[in-house]
C-alpha positions in Angstrom: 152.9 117.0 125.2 149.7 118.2 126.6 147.3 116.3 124.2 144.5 118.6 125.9 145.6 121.4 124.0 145.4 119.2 121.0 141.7 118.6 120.8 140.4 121.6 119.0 139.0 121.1 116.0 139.4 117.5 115.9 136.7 114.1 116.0 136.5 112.8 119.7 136.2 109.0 118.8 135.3 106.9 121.9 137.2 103.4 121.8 136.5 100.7 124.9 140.1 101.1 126.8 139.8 97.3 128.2 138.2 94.2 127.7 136.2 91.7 125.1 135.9 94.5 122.3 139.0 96.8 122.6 141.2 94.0 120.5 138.8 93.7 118.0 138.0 97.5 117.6 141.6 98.4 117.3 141.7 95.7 114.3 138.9 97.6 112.7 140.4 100.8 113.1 144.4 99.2 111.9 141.9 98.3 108.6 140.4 101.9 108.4 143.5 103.3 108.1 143.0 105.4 111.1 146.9 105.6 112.4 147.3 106.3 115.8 150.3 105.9 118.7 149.1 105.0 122.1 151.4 106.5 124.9 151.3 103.9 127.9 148.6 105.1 130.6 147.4 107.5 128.3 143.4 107.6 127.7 144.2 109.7 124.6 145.2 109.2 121.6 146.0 111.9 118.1 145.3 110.3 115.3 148.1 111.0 112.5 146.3 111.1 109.3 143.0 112.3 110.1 141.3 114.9 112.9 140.8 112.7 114.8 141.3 112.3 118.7 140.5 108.6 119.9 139.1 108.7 123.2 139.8 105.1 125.7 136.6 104.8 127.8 135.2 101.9 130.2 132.3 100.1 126.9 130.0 101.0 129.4 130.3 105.0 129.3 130.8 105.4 126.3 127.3 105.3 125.0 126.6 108.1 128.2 129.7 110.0 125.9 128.0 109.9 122.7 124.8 110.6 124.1 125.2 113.1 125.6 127.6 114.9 122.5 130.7 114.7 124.9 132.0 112.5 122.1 131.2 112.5 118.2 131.6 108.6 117.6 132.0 105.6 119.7 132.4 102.0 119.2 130.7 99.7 122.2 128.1 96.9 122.8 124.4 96.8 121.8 123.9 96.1 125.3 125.5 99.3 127.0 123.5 101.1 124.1 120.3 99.2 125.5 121.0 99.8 128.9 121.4 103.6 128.1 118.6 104.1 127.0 117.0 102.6 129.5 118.5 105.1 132.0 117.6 108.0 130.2 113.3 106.6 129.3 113.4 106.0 132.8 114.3 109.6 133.7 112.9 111.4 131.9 109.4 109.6 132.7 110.5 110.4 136.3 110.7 113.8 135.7 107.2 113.8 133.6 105.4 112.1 136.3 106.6 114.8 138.7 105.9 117.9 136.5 109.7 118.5 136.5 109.8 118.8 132.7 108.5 117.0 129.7 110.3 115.2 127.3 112.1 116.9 124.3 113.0 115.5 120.8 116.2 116.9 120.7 117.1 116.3 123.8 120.3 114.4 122.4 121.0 110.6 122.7 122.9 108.3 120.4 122.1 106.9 117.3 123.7 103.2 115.8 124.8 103.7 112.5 125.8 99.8 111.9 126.5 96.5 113.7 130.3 95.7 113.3 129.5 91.8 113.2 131.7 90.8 116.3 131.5 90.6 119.8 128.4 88.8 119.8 127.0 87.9 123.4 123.6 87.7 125.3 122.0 89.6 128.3 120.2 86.5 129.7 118.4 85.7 132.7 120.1 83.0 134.9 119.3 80.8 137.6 120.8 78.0 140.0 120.6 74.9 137.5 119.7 72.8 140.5 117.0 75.4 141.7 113.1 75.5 141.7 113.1 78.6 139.3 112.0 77.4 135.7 110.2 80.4 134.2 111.0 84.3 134.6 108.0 84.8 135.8 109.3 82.2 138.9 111.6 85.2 140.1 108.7 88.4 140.7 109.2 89.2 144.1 112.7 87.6 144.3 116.4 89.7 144.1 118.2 90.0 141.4 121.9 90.5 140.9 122.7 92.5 137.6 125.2 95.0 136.5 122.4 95.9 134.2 120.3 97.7 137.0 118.2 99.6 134.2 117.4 96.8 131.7 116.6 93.5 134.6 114.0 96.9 135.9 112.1 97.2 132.3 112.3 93.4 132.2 110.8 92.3 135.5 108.4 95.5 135.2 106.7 94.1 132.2 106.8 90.6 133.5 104.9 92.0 136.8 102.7 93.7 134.4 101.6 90.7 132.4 101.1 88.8 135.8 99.1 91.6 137.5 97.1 91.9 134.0 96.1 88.2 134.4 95.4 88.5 137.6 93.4 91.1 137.2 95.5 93.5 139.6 97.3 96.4 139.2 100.9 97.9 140.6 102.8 100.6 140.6 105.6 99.3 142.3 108.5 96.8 141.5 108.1 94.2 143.5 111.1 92.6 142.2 114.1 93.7 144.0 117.1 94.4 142.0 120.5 94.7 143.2 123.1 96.3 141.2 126.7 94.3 141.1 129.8 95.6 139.2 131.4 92.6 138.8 131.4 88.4 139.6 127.6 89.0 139.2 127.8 85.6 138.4 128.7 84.3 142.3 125.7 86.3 143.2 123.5 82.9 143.6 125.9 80.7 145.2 126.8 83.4 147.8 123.1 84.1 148.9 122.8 87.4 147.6 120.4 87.3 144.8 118.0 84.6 143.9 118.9 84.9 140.0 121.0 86.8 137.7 120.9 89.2 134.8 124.5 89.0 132.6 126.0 88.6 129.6 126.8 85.3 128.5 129.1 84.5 125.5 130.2 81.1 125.5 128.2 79.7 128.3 131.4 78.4 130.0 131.5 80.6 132.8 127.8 80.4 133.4 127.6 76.3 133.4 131.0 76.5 136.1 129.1 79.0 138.4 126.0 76.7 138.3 123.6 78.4 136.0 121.2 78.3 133.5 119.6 81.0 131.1 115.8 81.2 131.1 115.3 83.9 128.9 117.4 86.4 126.5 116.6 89.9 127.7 118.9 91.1 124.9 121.0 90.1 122.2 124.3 92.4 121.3 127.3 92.6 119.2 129.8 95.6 119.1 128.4 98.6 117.0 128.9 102.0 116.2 126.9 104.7 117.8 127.1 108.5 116.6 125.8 111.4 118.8 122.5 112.8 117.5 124.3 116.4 117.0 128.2 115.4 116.1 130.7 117.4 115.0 132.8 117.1 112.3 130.1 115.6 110.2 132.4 115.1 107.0 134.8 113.1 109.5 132.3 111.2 110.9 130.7 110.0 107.3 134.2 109.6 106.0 135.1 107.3 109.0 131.6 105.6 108.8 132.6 104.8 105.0 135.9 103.4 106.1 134.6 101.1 108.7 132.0 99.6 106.3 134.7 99.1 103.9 136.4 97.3 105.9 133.5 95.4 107.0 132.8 94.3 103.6 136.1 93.2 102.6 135.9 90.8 106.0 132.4 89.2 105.0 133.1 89.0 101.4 135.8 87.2 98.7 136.6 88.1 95.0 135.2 85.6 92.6 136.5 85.1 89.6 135.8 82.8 86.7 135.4 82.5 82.8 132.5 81.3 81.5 131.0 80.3 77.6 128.1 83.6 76.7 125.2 80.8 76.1 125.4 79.6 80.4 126.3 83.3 81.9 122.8 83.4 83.0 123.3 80.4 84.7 126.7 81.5 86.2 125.5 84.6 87.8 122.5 83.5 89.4 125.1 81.4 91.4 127.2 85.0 91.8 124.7 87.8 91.7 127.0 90.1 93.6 126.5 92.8 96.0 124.8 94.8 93.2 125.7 93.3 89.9 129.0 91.2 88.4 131.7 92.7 86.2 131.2 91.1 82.8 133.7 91.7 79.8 134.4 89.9 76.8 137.7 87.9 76.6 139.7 89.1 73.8 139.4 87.1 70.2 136.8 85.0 71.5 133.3 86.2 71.4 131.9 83.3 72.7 133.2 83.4 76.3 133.4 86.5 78.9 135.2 86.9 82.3 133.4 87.3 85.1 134.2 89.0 88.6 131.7 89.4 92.0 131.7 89.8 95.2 131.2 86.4 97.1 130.2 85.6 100.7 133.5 84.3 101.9 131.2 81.5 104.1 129.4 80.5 100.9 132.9 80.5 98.5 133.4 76.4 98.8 129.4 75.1 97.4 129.6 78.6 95.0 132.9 77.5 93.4 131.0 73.5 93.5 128.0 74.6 91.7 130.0 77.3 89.5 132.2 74.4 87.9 128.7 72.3 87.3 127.3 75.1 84.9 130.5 74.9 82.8 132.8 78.1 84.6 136.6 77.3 84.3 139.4 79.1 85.4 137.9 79.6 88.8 140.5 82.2 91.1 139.1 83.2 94.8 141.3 86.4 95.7 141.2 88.7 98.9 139.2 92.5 98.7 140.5 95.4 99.2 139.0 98.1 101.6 135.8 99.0 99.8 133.5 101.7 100.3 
């Protein structure tokens, strides 16, 4: 089938094709409802119950996708998002400063419409652990290895600026050289090409085996989703949006539910406010006691039930939430 010709009319939803997120997004998509069938080697994919066309794209393109209204929708890192938009400031203040053009509003881009709450991670600055350099400011002048050409510039631009500004000089010119790497950035130091480093870190393990230590956080990111400023299928995209928080909800949060005597449900919902307010109703015969249902943090659940049992609540039951949205 040529899936091509199956496009029209449809939501282009980019999805990261490999790596830490793609496991995790597919999960939230499996939870959403959205029902797809991957063919193997296939980069598209036609969603079966909605018009949607999911889209397999390196995380690090697919904000350039979205930005640039290619794609509608696009789930990726706060970093590649970051580094983006780094790209485009720094372009179009290149073509500013040479009278080129001038910088539009509408111009496009891409906007986040929510963190997804995983694939948390850091853009740090690292350094040999058994090196001189203690401070960022240690490495103006040095190189630096970074697949995050865009970023490690603003960074080490503002960290010249501050020195200059102390120093009472000015430059116009980076004097920090950065190199851009695509991969094993973190060998970089050991093999004599860069004095320190600019990656992601997530569990520190492979950092600490390479030799390293973070000095600094130049950002922090977990997987959102991003939305081109002009996207099409607008109903699609809100209806999708919807799903995804659903889904996102139902993962952070547990069903509480208790019975409780009238005279302490003051007490008792304090303890479970909600997400906006309880369910209260009467139990039937028995005017002096209700049953009560909220929405519960599902980290908090063990001390909520504790202290929900000291104010009198019996009949405690913890139960799983549906999709909500």
């Amino acid at each position: 089938m040529d899936l091509v010709n199956h496009l029209e009319g449809r939501l282009l939803f980019a999805v990261p094709k490999k790596g830490r997120l793609l496991q995790a997004a597919l999960n939230l998509l499996e939870g959403a409802d959205i029902q797809f069938r991957r063919e193997n080697r296939l980069d598209i994919a036609l969603v079966k119950n909605l018009p949607i066309a999911l889209v397999f794209l390196p995380a690090a393109d697919i904000p350039t996708f979205v930005g640039e209204g290619r794609v509608s929708l696009g789930i990726t890192g706060r970093d590649t998002v970051a580094e983006h938009e780094a790209v485009v400031m720094a372009l179009r203040k290149e073509q500013a400063e040479s009278g080129k053009s001038t910088p539009q509003e509408d111009e496009g881009g891409c906007v986040e419409v929510m963190d997804l709450g995983f694939g948390s991670c850091k853009l740090q600055v690292q350094v040999p652990e058994k090196g001189s350099y203690v401070k960022p400011s240690d490495l103006i002048g040095k190189n630096i290895g970074t697949s995050f050409v865009h970023l490690a510039e603003e960074y080490f631009a503002t960290l010249e600026a501050e020195a200059d500004a102390a120093n009472g000089t000015k430059s116009k010119k980076l004097k920090t050289k950065i190199i851009e790497l695509s991969g094993s950035v973190e060998a970089a130091c050991a093999l004599g090409v860069a004095d320190g480093i600019v990656d992601l870190v997530e569990s520190g393990e492979t950092m600490k085996a390479a030799g390293l230590k973070a000095i600094d956080t130049v950002v922090s990111s977990t997987a959102v989703l991003i939305k081109s400023k002009n996207p099409t299928n607008i109903d699609t995209v809100e209806l999708v949006a919807a799903r995804i928080k659903g889904v996102i909800a139902a993962q952070k949060h547990i069903l509480c539910q208790y019975n409780v005597e009238r005279s302490k449900l003051a007490a008792a919902t304090k303890i479970t406010p909600g997400k906006r307010a309880p369910t209260v109703n009467a139990l039937e015969g028995d005017g002096e006691w209700v049953a009560v249902s909220s929405m519960v943090e599902r980290k908090k659940i063990a001390t909520v039930m504790d202290e929900l049992t000291e104010v009198g609540a019996q009949d405690i039951l913890v139960l799983e939430i549906a999709n909500t949205r």
